[in-house]
Legacy VTK file of the C-alpha trace (Angstrom):
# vtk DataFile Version 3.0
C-alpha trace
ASCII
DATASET POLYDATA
POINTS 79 float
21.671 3.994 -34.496
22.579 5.742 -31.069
23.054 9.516 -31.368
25.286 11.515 -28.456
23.801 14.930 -28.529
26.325 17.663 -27.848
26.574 19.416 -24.434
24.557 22.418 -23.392
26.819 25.230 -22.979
25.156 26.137 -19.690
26.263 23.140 -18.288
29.901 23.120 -19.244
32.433 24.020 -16.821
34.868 27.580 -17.261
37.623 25.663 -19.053
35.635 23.686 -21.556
33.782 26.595 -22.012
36.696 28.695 -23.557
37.680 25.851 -25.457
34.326 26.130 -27.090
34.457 29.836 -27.378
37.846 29.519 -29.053
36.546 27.019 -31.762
33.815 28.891 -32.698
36.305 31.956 -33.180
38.099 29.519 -35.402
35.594 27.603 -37.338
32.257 29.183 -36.513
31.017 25.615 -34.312
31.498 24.382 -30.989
29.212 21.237 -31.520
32.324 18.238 -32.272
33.792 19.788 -28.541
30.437 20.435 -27.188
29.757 16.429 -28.000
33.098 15.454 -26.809
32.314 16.819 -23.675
30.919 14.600 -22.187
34.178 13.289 -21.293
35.685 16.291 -20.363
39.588 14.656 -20.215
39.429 14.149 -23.528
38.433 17.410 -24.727
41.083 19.020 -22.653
43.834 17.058 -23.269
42.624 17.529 -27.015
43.114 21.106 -26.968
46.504 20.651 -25.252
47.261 18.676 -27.969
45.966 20.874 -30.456
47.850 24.222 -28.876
51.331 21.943 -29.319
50.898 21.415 -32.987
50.154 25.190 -33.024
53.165 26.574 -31.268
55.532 23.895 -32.973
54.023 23.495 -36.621
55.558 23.647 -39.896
53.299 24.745 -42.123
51.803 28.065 -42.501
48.409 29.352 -41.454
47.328 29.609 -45.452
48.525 25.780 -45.887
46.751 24.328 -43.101
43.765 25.613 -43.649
43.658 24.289 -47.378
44.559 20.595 -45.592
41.466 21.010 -43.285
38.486 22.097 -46.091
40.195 19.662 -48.086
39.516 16.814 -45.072
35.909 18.276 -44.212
35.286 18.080 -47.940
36.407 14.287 -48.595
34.426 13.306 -45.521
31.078 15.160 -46.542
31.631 17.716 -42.969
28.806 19.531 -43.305
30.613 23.157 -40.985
LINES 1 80
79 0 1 2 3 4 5 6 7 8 9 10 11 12 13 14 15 16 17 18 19 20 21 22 23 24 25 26 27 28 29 30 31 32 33 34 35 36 37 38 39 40 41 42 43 44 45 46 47 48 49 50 51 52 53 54 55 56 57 58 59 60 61 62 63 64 65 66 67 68 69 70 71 72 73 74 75 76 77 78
């Protein structure tokens, strides 16, 4: 089965770059943006995405964060 290694983070450019920095604030990891950036649209229009449902969500901080260990533990995420 193919593997896509994530992206060195020497060679990503300045944006991507604080988009990494940012999720490993968050979560510790940069390696799901760091292997989605090899299409670096996607990973910037993700975290466009992402800052929306920040600014505009409805639940609070303590909420959401129960939803996502409770995702990372039903699929087996390992970080």
């Amino acid at each position: 089965m193919a593997r896509l290694e994530a992206v060195e983070k020497r060679e990503l450019d300045a944006e991507i770059t604080a988009i990494c920095e940012d999720a490993e604030r968050q979560t510790g990891t940069s390696m799901s943006t760091r292997t989605l950036a090899h299409h670096p649209g996607v990973v910037k229009a993700l975290a466009a995405f992402r800052r929306t449902l920040a600014v505009t969500a409805v639940l609070d901080a303590p909420l959401k964060e129960l939803v996502r260990l409770k995702i990372a533990r039903l699929n087996a995420c390992r970080y």
